[in-house]
C-alpha positions in Angstrom: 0.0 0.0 0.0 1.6 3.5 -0.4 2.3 6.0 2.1 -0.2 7.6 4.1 0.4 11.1 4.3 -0.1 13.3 7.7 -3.4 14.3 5.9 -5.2 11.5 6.4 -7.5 12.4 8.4 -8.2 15.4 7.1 -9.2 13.8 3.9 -10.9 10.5 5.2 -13.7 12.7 6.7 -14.1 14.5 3.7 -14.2 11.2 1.6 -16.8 10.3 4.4 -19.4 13.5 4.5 -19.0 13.1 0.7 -20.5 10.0 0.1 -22.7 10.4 3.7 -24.3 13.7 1.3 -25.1 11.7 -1.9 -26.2 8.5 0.5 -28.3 10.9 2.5 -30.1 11.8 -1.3 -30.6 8.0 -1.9 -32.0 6.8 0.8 -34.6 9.5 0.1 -35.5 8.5 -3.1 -35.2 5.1 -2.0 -38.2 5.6 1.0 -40.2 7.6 -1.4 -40.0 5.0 -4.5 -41.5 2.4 -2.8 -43.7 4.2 -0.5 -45.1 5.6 -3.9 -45.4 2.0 -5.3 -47.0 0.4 -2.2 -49.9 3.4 -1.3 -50.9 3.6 -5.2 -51.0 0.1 -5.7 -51.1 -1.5 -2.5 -49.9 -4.9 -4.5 -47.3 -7.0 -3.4 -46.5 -8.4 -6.7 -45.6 -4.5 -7.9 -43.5 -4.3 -4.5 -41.5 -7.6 -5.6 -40.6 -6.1 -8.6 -39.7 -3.1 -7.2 -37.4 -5.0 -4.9 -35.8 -7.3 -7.5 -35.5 -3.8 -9.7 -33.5 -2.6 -7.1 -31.2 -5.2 -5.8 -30.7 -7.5 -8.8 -28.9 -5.6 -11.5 -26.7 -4.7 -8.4 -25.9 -8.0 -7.6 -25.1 -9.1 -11.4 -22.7 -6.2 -11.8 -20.5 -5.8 -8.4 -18.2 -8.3 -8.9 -17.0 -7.4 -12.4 -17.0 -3.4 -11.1 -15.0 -4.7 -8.5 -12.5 -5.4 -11.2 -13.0 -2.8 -12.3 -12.1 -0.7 -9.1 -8.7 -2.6 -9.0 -8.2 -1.8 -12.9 -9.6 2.2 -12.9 -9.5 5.0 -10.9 -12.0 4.4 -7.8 -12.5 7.9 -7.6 -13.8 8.5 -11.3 -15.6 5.3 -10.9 -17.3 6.5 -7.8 -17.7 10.1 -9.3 -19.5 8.6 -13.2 -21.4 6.0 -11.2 -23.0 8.9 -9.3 -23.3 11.3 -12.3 -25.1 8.3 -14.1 -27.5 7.9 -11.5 -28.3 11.7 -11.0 -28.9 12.1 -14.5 -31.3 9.2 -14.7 -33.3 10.7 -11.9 -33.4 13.9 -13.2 -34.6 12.5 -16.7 -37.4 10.8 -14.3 -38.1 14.1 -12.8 -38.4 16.2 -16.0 -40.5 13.3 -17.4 -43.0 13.0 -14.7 -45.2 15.6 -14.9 -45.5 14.8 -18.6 -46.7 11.0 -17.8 -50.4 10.8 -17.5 -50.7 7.1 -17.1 -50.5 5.6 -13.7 -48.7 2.2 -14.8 -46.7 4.3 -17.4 -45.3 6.1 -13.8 -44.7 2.3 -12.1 -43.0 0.6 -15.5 -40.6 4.2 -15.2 -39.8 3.9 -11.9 -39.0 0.4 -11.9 -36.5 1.4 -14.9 -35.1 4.2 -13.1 -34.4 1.6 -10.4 -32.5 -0.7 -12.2 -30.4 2.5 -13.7 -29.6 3.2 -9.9 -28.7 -0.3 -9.1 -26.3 -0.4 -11.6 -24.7 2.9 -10.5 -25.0 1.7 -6.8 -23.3 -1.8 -8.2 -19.9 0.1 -9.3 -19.7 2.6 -6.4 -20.0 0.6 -3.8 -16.6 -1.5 -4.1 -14.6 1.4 -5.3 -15.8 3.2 -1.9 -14.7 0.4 0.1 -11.2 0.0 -1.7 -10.8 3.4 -1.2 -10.7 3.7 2.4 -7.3 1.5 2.8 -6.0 4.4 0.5 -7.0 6.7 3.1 -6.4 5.9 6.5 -3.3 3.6 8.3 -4.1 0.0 9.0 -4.1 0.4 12.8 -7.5 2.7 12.3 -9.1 0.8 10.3 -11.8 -0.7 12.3 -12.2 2.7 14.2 -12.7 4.6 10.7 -14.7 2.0 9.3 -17.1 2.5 12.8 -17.3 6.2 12.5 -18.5 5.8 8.8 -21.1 3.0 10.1 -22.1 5.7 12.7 -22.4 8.4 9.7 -24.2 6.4 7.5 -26.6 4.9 10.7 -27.4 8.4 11.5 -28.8 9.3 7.4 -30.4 5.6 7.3 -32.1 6.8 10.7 -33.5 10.4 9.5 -34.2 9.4 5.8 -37.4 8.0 6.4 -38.7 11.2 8.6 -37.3 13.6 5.9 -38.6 11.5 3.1 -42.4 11.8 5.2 -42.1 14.9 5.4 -41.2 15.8 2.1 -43.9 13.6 0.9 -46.3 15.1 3.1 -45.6 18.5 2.4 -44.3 18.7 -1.7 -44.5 15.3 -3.9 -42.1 12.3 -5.0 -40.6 14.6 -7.7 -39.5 17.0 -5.1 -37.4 13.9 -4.0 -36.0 13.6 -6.9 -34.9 17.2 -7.3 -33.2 16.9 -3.6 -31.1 13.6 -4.8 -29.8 15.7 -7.8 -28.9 18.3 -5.5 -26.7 15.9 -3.1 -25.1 14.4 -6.0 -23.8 17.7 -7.0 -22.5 18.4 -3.6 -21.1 14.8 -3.0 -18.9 14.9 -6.8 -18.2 18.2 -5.4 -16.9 17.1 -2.4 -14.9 14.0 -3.8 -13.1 16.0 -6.8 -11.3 18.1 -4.1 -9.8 15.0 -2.6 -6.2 13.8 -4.0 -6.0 9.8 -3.4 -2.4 8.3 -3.4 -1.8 6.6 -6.6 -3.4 2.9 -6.4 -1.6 -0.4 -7.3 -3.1 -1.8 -10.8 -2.3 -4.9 -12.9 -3.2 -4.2 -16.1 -0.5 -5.5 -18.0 -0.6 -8.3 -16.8 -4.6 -8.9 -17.0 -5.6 -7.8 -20.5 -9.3 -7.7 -19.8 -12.1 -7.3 -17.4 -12.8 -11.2 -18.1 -9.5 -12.3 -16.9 -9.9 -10.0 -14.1 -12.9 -11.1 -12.7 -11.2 -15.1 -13.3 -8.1 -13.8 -11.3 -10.1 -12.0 -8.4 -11.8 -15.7 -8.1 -8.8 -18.0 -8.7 -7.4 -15.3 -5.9 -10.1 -16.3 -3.3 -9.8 -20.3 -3.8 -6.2 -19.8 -2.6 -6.7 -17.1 -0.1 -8.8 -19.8 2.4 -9.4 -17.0 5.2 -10.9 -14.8 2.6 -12.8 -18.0 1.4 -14.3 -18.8 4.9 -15.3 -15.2 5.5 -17.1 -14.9 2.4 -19.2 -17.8 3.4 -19.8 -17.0 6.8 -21.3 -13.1 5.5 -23.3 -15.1 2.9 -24.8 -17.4 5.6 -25.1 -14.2 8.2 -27.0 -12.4 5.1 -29.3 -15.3 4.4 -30.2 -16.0 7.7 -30.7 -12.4 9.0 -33.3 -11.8 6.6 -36.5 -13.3 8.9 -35.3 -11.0 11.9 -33.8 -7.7 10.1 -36.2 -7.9 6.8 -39.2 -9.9 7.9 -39.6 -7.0 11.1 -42.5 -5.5 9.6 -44.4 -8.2 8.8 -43.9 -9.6 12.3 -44.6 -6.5 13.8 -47.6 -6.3 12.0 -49.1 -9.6 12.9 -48.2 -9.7 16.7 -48.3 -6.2 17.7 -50.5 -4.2 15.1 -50.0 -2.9 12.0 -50.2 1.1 12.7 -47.8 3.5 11.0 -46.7 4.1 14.3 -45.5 1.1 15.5 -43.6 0.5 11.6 -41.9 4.1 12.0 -40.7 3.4 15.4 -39.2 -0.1 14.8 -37.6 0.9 11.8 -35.9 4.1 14.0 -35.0 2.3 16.9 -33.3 -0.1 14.4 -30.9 2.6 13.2 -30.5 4.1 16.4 -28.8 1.2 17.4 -26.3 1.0 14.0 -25.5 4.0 14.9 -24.6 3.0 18.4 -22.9 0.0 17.2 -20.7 2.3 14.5 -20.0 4.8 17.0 -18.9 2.2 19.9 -16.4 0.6 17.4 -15.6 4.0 16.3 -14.4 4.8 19.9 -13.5 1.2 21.0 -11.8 -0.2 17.7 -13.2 -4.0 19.0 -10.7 -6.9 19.7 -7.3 -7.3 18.3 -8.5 -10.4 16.8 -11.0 -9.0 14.2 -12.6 -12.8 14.2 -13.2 -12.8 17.6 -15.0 -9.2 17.1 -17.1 -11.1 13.9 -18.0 -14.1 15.7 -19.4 -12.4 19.4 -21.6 -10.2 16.7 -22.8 -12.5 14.7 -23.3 -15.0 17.7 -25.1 -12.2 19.4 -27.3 -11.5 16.3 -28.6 -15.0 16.2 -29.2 -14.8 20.0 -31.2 -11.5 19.8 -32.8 -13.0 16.6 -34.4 -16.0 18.4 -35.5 -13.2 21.3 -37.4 -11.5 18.8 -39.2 -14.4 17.9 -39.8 -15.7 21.5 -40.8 -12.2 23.4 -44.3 -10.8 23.4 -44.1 -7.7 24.7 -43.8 -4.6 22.5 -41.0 -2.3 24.9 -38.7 -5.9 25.0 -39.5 -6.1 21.3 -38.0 -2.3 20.7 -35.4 -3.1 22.8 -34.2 -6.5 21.7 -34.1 -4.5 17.9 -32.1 -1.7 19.3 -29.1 -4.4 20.6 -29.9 -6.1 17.0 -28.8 -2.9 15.4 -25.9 -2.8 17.6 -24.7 -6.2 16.7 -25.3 -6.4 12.8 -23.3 -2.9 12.4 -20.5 -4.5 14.5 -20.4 -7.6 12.2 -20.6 -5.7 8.7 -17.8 -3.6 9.9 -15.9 -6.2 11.3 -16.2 -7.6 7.5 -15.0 -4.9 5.9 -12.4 -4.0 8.3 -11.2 -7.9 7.6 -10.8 -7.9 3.7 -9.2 -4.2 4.0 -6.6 -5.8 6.6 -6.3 -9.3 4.9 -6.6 -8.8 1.0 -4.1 -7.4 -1.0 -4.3 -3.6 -2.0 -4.7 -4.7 -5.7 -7.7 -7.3 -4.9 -9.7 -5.4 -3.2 -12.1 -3.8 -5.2 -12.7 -7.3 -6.3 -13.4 -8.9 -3.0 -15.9 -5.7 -2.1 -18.1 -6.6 -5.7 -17.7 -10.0 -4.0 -19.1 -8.8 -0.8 -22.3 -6.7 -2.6 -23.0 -9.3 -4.8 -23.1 -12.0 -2.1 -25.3 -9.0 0.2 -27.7 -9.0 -2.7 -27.7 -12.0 -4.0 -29.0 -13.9 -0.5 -31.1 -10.9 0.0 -33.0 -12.1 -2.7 -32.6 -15.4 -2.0 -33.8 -15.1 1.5 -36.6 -12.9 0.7 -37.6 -15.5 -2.1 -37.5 -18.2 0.2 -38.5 -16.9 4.1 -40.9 -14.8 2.7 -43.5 -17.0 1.5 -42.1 -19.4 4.2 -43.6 -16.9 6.9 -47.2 -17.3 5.1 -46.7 -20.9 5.7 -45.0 -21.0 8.7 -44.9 -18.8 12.4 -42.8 -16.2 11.6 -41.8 -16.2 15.2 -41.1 -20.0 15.2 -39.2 -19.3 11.5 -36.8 -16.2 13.6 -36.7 -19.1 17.0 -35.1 -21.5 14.7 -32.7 -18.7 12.1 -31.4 -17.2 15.2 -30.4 -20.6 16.6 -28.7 -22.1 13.5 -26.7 -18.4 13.4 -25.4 -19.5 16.6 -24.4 -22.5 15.8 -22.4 -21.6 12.6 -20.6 -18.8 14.7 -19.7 -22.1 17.2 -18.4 -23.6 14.1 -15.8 -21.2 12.8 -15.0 -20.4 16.2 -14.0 -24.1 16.6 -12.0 -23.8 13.6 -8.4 -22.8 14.7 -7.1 -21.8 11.4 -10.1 -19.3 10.6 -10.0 -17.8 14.4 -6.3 -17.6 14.6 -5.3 -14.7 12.1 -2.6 -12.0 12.3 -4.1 -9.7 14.9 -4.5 -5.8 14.2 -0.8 -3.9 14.6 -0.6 -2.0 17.4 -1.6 1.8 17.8 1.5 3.8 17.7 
């Protein structure tokens, strides 16, 4: 990796507010979308295609814009990807007022969705590969927590500014406000000078070969392997308790807009708790030891979801879940930053959002209708327990828990 300058921190947190600006926009448009979808259609089949809209063209492009992060110029990737994704909603925004037919409005959302998957599909790994750029190994887990808490904090007051907005103006205004952050966030990033980044492209003539490398790269690297497959697994079975909330919420303790907002909140309240306590803390020197206890602790608080019956334990049993998942994503990244090598990282990131999306989907496709067959409490009882007992697994195995621990702070 090449020498971080006395500047790092400087720039890290202008790197951070950057992308916390355009992620703030997104998650705007991102609330108001599908609120839109659901209140004018109430149809689940028009949410599901919302969903795989949003997620699956994502999933089928991270890996090979992981490549390309390790190829290109992270910045310029982060930078088009965002300019591709403003322009596409401001081509929805100009349009809209000029659409007359309600399913015309639906088929160009869901287009405009899988425009901002894409984009969301190429930034994402170059973001993560660029943080190593930034900041010294030793800080890594404490930088990657303070971003958590950042990006906790927008995920928490999206949904009240995106009801307000809606409430008070319309979806378009939305749109309009995304643009705006966009601007700001390209802004912010062009003033940033990242040290030159390792690439090997005259060795690997093509994105193809690439993408073959970053895998051949993984079989060998059998940490990396074994963490890939415990995220995948942690994905998949967090869906019933992180993604099925609602729907649980709705059938044990009623269905009222109030009860949704609040569940949702307290949620991000405690990501942002989690980010900020690593942020401060900087977990255990073992990473692994960090990643296990969270995701050990997210299958424990998973099957408590499923077994209380009180609303208060509910909300409080979801605020520790919020703790624990941030800790285990960030103990993820913090991982492949610290174990992969600077010029395979952007690969192992589109790695990481493909696998995120990819059993997201599969989870959704298969608890979902599961939870219509099956008590959804019962279905988190059981998730939650098997969670535990993978994390007993890799704990048991030495090779995976034993890693080279994080230098020490000088």
């Amino acid at each position: 990796m090449e020498q971080i300058d006395s500047h790092w921190k400087r720039r890290t947190t202008l790197f951070f507010i950057s992308q916390g600006v355009t992620l703030f926009g997104s998650m705007l448009v991102q609330f108001a979308i599908v609120w839109y979808v659901t209140l004018k259609t109430t149809s689940g089949a028009w949410v599901a295609a919302l969903t795989v809209c949003s997620f699956l063209p994502q999933t089928l492009i991270s890996f090979i814009s992981g490549a390309w992060a390790d190829r290109y110029s992270k910045k310029m990737l982060i930078i088009v990807s965002d300019a591709v994704i403003a322009a596409a909603t401001l081509a929805l925004a100009l349009l809209f007022p000029l659409i007359r037919d309600d399913k015309t409005v639906l088929f160009a959302l869901l287009a405009t969705s899988i425009i901002r998957s894409i984009g969301a599909g190429v930034q994402l790994p170059a973001v993560n590969a660029t943080t190593p750029l930034l900041v010294p190994e030793v800080h890594l887990m404490r930088a990657n927590g303070i971003n958590a808490t950042l990006q906790s904090i927008i995920q928490f007051a999206a949904p009240a500014a995106a009801g307000a907005i809606l409430t008070a103006g319309s979806l378009r205004s939305t749109l309009f406000i995304d643009i705006a952050t966009a601007v700001v966030g390209i802004g912010l990033l062009s003033c940033i000078l990242l040290p030159k980044q390792q690439t090997q492209t005259e060795e690997q003539p093509s994105v193809v070969a690439d993408v073959k490398n970053g895998l051949r790269y993984l079989k060998n690297e059998t940490f990396l392997a074994k963490l890939m497959l415990l995220y995948g697994l942690f994905i998949l079975l967090s869906v019933p308790g992180g993604f099925l909330a609602a729907l649980l919420v709705t059938r044990v303790y009623g269905g009222t807009y109030w009860n949704l907002t609040i569940v949702e909140l307290v949620g991000f309240a405690g990501m942002a708790a989690g980010g900020l306590l690593l942020g401060t803390w900087g977990g255990f020197s073992n990473r692994v030891k960090t990643l296990l206890l969270s995701v050990g602790l997210c299958g424990l608080l998973t099957i408590g979801l499923g077994a209380v019956q009180n609303f208060i334990a509910y909300l409080a049993i979801m605020l520790l879940l919020g703790v624990a998942i941030i800790a285990a994503q960030t103990a993820v990244t913090t991982l492949i930053q610290e174990r992969a090598d600077a010029a395979m990282q952007g690969r192992m990131f589109g790695l990481t959002g493909t696998m995120y999306s990819g059993f997201l989907l599969i989870g959704m496709s298969v608890f979902g209708p599961l939870a219509d067959k099956v008590s959804l409490p019962l279905l988190m009882i059981i998730t939650g327990g098997v969670l535990i007992a993978i994390c007993v697994l890799f704990r048991l195995n030495a090779a995976f828990y034993r890693t080279v621990e994080a230098a020490p702070e000088v």
